[in-house]
HTML snippet that shows the backbone in 3Dmol.js (N, CA, C, O; Angstrom):
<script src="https://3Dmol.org/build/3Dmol-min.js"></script>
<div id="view" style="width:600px;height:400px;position:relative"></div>
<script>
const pdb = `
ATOM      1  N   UNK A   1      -0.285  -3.837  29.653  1.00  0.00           N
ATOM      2  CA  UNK A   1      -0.698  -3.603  28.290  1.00  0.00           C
ATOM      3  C   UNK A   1      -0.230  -2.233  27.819  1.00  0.00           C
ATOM      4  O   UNK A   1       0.019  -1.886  26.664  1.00  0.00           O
ATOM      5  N   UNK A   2      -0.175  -1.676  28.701  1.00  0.00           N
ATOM      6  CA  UNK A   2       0.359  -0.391  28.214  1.00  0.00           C
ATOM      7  C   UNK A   2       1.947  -0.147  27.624  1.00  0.00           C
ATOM      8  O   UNK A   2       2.510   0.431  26.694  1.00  0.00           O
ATOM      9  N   UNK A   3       2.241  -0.900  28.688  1.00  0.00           N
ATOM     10  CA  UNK A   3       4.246  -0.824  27.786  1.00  0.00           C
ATOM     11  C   UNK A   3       3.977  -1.442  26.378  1.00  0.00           C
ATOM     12  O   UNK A   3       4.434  -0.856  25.397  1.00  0.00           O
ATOM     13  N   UNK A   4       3.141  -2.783  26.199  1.00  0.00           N
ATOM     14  CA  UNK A   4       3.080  -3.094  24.586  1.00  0.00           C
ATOM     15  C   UNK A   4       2.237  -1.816  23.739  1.00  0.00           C
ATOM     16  O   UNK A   4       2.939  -1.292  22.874  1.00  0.00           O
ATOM     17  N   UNK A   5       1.561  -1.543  23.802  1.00  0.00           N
ATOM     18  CA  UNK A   5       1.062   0.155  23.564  1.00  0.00           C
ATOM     19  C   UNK A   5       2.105   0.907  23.128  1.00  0.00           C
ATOM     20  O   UNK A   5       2.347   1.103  21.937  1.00  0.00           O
ATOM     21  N   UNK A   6       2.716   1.325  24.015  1.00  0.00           N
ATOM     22  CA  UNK A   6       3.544   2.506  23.858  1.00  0.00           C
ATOM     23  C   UNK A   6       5.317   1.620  22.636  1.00  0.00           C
ATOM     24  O   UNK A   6       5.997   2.147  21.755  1.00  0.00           O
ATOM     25  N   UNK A   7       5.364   0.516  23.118  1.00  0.00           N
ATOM     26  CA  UNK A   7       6.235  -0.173  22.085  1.00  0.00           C
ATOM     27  C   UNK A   7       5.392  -0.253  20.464  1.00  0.00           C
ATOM     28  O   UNK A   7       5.992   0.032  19.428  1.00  0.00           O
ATOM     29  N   UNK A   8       4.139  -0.623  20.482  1.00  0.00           N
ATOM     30  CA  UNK A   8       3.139  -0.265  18.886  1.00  0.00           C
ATOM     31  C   UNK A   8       3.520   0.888  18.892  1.00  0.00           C
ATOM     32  O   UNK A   8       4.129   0.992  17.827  1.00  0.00           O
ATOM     33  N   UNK A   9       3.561   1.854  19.412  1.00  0.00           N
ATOM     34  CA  UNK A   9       3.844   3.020  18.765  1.00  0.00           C
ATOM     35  C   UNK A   9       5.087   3.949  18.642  1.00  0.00           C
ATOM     36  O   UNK A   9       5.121   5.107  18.225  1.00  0.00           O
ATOM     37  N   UNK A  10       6.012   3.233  19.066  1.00  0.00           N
ATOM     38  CA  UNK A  10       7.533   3.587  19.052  1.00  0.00           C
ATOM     39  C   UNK A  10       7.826   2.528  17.896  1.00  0.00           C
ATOM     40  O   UNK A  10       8.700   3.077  17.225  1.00  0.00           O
ATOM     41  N   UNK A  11       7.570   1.416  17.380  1.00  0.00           N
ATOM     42  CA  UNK A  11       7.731   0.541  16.288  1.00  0.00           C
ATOM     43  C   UNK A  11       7.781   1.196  15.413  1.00  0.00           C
ATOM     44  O   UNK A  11       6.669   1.558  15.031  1.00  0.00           O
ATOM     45  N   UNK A  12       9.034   1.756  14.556  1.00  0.00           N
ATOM     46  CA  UNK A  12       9.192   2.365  12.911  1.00  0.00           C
ATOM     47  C   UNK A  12       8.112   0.864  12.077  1.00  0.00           C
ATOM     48  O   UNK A  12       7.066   0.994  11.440  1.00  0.00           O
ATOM     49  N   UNK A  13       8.654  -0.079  12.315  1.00  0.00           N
ATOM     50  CA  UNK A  13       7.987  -1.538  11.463  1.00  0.00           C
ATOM     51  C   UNK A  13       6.209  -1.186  11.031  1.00  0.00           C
ATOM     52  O   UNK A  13       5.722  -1.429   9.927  1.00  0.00           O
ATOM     53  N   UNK A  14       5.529  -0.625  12.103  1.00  0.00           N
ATOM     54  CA  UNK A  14       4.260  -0.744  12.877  1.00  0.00           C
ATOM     55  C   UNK A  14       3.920   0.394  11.711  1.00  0.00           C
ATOM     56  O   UNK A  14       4.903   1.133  11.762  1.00  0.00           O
ATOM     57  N   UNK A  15       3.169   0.829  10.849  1.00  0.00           N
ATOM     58  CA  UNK A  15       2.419   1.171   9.569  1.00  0.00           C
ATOM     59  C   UNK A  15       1.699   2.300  10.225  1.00  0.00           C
ATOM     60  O   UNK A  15       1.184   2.096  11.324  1.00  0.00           O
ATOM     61  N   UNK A  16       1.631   3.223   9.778  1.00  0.00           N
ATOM     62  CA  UNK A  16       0.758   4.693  10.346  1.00  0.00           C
ATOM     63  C   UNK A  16      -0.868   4.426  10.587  1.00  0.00           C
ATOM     64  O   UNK A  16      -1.454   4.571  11.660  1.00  0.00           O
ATOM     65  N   UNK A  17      -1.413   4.025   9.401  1.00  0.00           N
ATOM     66  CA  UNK A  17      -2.442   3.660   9.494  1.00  0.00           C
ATOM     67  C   UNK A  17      -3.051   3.196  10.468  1.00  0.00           C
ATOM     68  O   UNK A  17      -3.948   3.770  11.085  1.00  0.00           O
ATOM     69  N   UNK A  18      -2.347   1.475  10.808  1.00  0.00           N
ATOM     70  CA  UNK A  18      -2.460   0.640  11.800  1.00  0.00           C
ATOM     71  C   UNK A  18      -2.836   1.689  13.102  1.00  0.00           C
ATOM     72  O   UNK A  18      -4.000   1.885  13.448  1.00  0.00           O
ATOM     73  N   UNK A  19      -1.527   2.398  13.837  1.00  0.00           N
ATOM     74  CA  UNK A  19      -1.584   3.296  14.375  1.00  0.00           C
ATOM     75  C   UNK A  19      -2.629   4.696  15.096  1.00  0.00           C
ATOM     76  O   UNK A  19      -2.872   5.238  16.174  1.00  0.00           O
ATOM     77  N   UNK A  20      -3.047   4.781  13.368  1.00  0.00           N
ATOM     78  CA  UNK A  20      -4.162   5.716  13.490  1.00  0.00           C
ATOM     79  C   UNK A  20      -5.736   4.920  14.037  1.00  0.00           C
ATOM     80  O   UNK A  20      -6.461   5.297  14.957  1.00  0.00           O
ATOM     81  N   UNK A  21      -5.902   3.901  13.253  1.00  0.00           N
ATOM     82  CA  UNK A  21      -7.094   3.247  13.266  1.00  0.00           C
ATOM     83  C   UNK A  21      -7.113   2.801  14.774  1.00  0.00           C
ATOM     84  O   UNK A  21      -8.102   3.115  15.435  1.00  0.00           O
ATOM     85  N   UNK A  22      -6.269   2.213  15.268  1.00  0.00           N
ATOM     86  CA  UNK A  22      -6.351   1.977  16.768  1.00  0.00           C
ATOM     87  C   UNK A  22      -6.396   2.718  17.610  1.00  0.00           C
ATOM     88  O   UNK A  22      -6.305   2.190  18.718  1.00  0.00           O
ATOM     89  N   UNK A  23      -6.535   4.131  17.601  1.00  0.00           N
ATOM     90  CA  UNK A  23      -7.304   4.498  18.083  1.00  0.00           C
ATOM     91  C   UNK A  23      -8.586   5.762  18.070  1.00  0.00           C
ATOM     92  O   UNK A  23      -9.196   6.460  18.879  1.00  0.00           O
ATOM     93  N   UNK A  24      -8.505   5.459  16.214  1.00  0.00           N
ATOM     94  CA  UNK A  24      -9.695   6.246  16.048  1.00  0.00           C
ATOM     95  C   UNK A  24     -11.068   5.853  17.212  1.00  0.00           C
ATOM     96  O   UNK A  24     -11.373   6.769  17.976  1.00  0.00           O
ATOM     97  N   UNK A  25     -11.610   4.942  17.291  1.00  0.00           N
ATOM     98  CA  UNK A  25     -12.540   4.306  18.423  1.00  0.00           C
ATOM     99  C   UNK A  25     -12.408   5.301  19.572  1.00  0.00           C
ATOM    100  O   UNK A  25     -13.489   5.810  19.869  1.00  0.00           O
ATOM    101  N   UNK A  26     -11.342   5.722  20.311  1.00  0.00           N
ATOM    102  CA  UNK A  26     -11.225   6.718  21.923  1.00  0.00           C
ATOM    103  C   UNK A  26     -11.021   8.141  21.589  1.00  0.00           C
ATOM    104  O   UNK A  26     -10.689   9.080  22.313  1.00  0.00           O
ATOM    105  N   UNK A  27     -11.346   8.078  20.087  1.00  0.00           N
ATOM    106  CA  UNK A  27     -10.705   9.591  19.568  1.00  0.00           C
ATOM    107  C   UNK A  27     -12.639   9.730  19.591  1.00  0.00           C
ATOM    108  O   UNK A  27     -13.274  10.497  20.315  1.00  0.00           O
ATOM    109  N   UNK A  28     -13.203   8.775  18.607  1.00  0.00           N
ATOM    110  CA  UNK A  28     -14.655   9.016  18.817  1.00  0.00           C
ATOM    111  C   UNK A  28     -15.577   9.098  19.828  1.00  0.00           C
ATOM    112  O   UNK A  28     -16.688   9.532  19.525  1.00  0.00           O
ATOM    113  N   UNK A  29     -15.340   8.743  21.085  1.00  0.00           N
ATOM    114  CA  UNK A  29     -15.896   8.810  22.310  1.00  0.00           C
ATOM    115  C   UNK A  29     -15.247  10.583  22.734  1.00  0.00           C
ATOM    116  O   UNK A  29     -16.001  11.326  23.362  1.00  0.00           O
ATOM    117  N   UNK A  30     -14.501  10.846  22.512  1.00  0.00           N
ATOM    118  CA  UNK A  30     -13.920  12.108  23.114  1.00  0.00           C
ATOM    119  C   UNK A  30     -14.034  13.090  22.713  1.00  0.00           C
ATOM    120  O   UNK A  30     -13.567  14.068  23.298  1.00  0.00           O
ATOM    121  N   UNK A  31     -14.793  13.193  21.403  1.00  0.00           N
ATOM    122  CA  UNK A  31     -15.518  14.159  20.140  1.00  0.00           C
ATOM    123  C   UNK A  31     -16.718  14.379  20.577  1.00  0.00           C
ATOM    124  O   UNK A  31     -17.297  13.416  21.080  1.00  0.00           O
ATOM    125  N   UNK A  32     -17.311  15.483  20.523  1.00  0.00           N
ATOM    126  CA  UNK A  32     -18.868  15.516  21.097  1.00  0.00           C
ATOM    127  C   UNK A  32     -19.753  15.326  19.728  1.00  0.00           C
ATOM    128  O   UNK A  32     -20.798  15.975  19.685  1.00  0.00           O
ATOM    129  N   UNK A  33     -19.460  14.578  18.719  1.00  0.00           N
ATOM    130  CA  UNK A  33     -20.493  14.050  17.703  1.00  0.00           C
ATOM    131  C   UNK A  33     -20.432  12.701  18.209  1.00  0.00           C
ATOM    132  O   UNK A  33     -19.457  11.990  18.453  1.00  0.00           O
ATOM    133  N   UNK A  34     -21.955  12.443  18.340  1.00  0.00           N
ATOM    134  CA  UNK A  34     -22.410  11.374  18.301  1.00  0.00           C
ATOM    135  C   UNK A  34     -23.177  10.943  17.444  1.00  0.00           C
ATOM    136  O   UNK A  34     -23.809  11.755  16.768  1.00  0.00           O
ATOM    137  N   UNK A  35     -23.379   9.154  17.176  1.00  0.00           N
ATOM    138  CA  UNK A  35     -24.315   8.489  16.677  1.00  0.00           C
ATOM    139  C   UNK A  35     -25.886   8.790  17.260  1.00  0.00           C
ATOM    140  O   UNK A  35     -26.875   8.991  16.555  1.00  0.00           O
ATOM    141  N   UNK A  36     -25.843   8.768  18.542  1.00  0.00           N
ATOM    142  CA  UNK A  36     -26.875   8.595  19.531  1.00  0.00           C
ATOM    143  C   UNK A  36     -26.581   9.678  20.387  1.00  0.00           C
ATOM    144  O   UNK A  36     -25.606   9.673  21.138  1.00  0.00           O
ATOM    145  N   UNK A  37     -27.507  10.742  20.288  1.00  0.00           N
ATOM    146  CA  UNK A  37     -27.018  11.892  21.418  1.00  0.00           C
ATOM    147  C   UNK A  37     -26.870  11.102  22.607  1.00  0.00           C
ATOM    148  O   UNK A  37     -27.393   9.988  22.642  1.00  0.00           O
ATOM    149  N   UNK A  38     -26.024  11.680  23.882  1.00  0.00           N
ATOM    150  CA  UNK A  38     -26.227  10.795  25.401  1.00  0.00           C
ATOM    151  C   UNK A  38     -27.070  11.552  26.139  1.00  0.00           C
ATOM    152  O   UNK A  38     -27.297  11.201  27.297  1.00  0.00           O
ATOM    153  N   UNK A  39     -27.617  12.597  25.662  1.00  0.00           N
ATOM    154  CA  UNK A  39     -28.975  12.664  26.421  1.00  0.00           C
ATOM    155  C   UNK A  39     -30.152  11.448  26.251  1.00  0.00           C
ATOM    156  O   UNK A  39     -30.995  11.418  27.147  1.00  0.00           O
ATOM    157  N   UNK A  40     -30.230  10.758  25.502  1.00  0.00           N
ATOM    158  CA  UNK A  40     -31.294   9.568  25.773  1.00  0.00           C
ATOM    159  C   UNK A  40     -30.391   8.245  26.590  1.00  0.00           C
ATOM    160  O   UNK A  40     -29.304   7.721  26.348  1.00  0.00           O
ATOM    161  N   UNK A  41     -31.534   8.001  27.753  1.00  0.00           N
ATOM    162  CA  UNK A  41     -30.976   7.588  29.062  1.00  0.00           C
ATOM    163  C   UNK A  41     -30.521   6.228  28.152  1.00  0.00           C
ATOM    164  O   UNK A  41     -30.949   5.723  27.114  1.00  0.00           O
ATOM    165  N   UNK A  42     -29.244   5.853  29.252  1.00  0.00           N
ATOM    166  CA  UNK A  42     -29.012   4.480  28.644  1.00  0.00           C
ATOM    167  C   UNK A  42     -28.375   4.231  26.935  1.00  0.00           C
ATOM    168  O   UNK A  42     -27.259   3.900  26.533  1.00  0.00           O
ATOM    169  N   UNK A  43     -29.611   4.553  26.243  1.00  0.00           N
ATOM    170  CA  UNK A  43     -29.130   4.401  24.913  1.00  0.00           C
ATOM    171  C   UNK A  43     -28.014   5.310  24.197  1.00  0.00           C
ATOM    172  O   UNK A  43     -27.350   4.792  23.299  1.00  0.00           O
ATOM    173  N   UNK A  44     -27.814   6.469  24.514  1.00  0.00           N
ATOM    174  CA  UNK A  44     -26.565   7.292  24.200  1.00  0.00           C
ATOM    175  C   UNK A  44     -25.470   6.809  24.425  1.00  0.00           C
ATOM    176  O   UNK A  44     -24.460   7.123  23.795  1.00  0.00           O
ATOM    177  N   UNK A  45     -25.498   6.104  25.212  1.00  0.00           N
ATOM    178  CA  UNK A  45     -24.127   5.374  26.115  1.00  0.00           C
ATOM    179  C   UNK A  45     -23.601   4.648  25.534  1.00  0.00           C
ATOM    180  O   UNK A  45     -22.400   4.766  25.294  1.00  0.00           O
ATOM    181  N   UNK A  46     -24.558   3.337  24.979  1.00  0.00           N
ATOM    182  CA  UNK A  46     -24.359   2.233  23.898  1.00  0.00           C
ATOM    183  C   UNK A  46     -23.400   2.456  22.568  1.00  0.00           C
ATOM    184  O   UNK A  46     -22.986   1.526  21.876  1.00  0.00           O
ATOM    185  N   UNK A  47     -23.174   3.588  22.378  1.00  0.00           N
ATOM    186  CA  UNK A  47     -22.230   3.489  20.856  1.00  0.00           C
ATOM    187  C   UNK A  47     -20.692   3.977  21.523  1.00  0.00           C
ATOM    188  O   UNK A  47     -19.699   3.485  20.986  1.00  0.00           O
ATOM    189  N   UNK A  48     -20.457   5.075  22.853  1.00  0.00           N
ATOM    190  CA  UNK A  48     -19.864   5.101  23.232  1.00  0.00           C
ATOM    191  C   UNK A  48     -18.984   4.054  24.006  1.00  0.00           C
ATOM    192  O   UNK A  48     -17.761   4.147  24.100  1.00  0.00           O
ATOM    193  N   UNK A  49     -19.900   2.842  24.660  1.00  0.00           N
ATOM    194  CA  UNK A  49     -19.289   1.558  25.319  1.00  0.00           C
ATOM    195  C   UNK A  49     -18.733   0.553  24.016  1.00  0.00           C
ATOM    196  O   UNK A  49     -17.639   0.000  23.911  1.00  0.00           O
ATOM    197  N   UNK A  50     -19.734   0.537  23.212  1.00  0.00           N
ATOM    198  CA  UNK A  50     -19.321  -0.072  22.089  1.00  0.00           C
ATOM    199  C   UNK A  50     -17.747   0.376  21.331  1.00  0.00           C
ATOM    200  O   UNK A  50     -16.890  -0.424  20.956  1.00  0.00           O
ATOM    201  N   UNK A  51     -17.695   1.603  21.261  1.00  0.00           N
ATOM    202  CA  UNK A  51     -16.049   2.332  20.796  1.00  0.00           C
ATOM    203  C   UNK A  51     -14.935   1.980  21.422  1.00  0.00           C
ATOM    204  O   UNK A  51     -13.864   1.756  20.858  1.00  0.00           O
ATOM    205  N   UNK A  52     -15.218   1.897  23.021  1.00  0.00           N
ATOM    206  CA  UNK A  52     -14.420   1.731  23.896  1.00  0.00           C
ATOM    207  C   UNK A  52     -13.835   0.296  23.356  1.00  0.00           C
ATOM    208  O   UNK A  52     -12.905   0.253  22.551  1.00  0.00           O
ATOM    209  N   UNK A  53     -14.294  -0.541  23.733  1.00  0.00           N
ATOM    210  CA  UNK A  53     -14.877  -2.471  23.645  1.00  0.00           C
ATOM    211  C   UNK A  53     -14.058  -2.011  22.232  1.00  0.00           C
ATOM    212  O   UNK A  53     -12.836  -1.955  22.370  1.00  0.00           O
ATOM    213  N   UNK A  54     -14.525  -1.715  21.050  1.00  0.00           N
ATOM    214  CA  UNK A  54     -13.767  -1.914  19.764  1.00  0.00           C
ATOM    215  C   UNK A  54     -12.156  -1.456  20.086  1.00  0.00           C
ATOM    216  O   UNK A  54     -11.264  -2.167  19.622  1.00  0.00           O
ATOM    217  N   UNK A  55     -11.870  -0.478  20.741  1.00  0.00           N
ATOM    218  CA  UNK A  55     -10.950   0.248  20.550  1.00  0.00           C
ATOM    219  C   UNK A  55      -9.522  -0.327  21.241  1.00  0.00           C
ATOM    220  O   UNK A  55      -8.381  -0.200  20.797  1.00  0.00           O
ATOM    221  N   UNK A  56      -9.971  -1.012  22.491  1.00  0.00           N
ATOM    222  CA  UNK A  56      -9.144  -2.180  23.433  1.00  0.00           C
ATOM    223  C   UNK A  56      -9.274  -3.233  22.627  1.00  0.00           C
ATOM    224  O   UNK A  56      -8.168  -3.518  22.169  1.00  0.00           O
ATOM    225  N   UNK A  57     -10.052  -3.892  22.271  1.00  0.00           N
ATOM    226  CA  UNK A  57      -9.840  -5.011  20.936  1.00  0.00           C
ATOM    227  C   UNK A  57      -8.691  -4.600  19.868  1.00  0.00           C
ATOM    228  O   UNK A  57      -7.661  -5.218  19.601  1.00  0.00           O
ATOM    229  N   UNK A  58      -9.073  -3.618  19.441  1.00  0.00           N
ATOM    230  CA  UNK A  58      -7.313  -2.866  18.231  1.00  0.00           C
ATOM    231  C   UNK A  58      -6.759  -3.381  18.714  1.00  0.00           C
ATOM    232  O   UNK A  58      -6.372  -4.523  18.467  1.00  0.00           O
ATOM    233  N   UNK A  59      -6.372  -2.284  20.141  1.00  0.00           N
ATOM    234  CA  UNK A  59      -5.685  -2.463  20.828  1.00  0.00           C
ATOM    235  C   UNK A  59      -4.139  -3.876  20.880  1.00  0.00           C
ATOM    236  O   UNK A  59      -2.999  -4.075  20.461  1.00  0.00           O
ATOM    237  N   UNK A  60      -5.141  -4.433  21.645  1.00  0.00           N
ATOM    238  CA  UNK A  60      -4.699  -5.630  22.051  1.00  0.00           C
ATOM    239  C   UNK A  60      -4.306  -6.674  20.914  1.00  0.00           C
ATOM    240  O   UNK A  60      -3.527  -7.611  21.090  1.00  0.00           O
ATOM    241  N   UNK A  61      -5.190  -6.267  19.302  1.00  0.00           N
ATOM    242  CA  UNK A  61      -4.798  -7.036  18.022  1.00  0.00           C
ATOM    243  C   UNK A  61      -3.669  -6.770  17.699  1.00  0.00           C
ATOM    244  O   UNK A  61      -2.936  -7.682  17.315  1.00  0.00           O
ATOM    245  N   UNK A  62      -3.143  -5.263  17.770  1.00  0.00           N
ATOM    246  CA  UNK A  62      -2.048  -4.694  16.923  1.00  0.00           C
ATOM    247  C   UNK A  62      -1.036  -5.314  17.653  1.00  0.00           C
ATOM    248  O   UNK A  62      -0.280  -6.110  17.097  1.00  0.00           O
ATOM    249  N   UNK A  63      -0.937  -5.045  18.812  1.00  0.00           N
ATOM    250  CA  UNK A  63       0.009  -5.332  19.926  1.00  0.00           C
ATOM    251  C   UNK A  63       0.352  -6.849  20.485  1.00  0.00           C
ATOM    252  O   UNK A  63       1.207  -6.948  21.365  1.00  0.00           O
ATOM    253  N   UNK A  64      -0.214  -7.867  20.053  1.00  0.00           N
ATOM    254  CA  UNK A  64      -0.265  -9.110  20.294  1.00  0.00           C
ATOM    255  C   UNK A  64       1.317  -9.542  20.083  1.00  0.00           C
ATOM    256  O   UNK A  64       1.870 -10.133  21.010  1.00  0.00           O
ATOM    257  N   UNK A  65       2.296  -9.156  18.469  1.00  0.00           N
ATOM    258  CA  UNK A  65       3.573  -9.622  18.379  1.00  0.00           C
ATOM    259  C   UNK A  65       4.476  -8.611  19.751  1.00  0.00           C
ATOM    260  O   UNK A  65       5.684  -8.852  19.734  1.00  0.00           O
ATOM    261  N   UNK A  66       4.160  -7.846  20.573  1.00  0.00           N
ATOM    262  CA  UNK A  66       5.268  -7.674  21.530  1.00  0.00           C
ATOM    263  C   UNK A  66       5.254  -7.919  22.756  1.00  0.00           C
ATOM    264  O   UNK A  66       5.908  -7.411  23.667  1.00  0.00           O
ATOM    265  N   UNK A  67       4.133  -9.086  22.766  1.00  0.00           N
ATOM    266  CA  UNK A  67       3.564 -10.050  24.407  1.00  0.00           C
ATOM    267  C   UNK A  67       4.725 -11.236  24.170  1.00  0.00           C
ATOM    268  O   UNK A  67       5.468 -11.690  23.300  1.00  0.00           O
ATOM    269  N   UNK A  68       4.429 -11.368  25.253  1.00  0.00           N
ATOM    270  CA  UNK A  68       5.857 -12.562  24.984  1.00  0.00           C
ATOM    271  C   UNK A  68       5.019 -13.931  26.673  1.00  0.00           C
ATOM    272  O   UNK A  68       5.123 -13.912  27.899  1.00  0.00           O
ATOM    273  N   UNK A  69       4.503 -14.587  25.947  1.00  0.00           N
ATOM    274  CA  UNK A  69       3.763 -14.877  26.970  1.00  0.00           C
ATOM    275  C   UNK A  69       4.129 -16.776  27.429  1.00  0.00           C
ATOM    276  O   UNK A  69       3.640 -17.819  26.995  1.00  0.00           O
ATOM    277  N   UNK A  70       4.966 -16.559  28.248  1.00  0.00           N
ATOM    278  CA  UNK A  70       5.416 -17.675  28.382  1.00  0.00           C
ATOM    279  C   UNK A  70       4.838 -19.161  28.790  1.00  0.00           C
ATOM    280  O   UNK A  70       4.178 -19.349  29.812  1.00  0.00           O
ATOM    281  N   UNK A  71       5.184 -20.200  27.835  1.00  0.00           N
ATOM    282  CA  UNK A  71       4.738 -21.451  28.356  1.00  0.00           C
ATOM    283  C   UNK A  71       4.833 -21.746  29.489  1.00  0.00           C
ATOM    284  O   UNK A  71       5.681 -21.423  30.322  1.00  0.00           O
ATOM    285  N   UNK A  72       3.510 -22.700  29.602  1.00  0.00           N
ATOM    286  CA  UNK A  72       3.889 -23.305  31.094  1.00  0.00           C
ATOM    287  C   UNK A  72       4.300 -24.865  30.965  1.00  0.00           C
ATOM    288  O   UNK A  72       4.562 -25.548  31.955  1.00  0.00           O
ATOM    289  N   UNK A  73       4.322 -25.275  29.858  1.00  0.00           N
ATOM    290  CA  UNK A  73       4.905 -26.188  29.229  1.00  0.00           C
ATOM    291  C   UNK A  73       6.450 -26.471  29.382  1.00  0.00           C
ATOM    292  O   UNK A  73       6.848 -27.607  29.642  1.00  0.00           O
ATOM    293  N   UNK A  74       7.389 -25.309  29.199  1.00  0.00           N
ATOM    294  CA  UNK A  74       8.515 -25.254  29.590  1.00  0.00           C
ATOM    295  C   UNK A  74       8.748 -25.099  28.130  1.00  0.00           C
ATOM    296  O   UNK A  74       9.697 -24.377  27.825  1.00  0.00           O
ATOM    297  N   UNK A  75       8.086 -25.621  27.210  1.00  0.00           N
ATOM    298  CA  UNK A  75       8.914 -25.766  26.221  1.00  0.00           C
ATOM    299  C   UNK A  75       8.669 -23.644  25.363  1.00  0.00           C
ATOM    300  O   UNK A  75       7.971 -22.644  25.532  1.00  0.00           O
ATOM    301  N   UNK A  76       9.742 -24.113  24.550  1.00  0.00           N
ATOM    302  CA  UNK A  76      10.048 -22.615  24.264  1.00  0.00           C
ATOM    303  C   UNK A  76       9.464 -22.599  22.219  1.00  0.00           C
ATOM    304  O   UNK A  76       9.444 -23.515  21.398  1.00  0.00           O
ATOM    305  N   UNK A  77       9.053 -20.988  22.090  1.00  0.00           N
ATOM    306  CA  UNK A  77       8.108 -20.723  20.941  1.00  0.00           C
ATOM    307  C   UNK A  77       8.960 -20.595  20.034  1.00  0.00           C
ATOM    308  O   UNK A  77      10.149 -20.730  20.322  1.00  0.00           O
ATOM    309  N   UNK A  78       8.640 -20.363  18.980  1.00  0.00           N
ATOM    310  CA  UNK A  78       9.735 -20.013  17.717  1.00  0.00           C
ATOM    311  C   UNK A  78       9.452 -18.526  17.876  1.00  0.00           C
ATOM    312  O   UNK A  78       9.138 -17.973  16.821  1.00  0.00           O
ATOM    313  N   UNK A  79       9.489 -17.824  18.864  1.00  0.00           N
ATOM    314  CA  UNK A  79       9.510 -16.604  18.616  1.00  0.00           C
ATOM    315  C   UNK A  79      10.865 -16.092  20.079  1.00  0.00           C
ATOM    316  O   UNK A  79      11.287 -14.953  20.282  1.00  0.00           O
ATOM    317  N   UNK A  80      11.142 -17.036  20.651  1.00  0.00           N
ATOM    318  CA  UNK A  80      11.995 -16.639  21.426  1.00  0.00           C
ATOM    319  C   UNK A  80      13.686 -16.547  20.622  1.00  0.00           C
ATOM    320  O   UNK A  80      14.119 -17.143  19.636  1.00  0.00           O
ATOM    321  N   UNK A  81      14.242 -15.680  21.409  1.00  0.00           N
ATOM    322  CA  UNK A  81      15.547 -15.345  20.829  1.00  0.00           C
ATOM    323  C   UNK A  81      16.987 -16.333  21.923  1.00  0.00           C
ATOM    324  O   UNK A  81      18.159 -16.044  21.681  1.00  0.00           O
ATOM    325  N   UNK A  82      16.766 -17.079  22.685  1.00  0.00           N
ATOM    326  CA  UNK A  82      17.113 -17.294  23.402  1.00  0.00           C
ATOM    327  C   UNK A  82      17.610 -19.296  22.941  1.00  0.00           C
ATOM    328  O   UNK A  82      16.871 -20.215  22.588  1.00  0.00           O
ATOM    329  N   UNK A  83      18.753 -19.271  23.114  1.00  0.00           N
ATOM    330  CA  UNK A  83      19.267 -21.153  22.190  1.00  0.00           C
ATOM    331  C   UNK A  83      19.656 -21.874  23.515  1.00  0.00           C
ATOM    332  O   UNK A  83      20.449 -21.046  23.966  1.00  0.00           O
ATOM    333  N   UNK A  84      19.616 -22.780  24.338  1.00  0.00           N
ATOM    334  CA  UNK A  84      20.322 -23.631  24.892  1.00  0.00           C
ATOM    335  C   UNK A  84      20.770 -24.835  24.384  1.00  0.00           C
ATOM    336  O   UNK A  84      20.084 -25.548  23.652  1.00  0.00           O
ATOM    337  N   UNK A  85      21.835 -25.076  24.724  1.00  0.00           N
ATOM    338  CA  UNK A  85      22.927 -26.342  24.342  1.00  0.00           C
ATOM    339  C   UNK A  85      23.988 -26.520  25.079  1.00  0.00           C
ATOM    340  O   UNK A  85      24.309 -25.578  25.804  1.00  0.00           O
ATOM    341  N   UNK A  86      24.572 -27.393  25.094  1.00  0.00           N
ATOM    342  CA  UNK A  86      25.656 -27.884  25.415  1.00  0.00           C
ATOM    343  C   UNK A  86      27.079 -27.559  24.618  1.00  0.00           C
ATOM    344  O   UNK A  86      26.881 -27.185  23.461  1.00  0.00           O
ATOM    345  N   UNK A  87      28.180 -27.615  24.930  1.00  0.00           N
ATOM    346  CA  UNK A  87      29.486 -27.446  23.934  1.00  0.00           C
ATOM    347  C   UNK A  87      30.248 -28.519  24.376  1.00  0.00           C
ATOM    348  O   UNK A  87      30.061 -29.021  25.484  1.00  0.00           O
ATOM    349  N   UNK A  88      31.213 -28.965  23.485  1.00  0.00           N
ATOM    350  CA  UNK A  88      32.210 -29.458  24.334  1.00  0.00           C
ATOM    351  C   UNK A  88      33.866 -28.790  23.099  1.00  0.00           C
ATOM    352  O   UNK A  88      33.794 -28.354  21.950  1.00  0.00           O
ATOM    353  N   UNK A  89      34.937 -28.954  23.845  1.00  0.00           N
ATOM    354  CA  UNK A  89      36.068 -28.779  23.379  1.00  0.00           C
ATOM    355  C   UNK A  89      36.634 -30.008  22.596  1.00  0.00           C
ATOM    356  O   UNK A  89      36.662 -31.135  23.090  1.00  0.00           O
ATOM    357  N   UNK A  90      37.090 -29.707  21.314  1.00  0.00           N
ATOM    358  CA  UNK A  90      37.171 -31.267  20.781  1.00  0.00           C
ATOM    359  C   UNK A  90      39.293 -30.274  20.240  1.00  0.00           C
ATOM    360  O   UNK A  90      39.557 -29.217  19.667  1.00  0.00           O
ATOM    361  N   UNK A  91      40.180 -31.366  20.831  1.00  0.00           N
ATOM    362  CA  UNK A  91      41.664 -30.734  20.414  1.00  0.00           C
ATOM    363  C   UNK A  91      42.017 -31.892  19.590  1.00  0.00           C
ATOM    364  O   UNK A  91      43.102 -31.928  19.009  1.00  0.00           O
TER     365      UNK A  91
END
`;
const viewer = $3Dmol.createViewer("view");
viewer.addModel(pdb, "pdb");
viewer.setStyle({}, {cartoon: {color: "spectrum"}});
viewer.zoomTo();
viewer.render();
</script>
């Protein structure tokens, strides 16, 4: 997941925004403002696990067009770049 990661963000196509928002979520866990101080046991934790959980969800949304996840069908997606056929020589 990480090479599609680092391809979202080498993508000129891929929108700043997009970019930013994915990972505002690990930017907020890494800020010492919280919703819920984490001095209260347990419950401090909860908005931080929750960021995480949102933030791998982006994640994995933004990044979905550079998985390439092959059938086991055999048969091939309209997203592959790849044609097989036959030729023949006609004189």
């Amino acid at each position: 997941m990480l090479r599609h990661v680092w391809q979202f963000l080498k993508d000129p196509r891929a929108s700043l925004i997009k970019k930013i928002i994915a990972f505002l979520p690990f930017l907020y866990v890494l800020l010492p403002i919280d919703l819920r101080p984490d001095w209260f046991p347990v419950i401090g934790w909860f908005d931080d696990a929750i960021a995480i959980v949102i933030g791998i969800f982006l994640l994995w949304w933004f990044t979905r067009k550079y998985r390439r996840i092959p059938s086991k069908t055999g048969q091939t997606s309209a997203e592959d770049k790849t044609v097989e056929g036959e030729y023949r020589i006609i004189k």
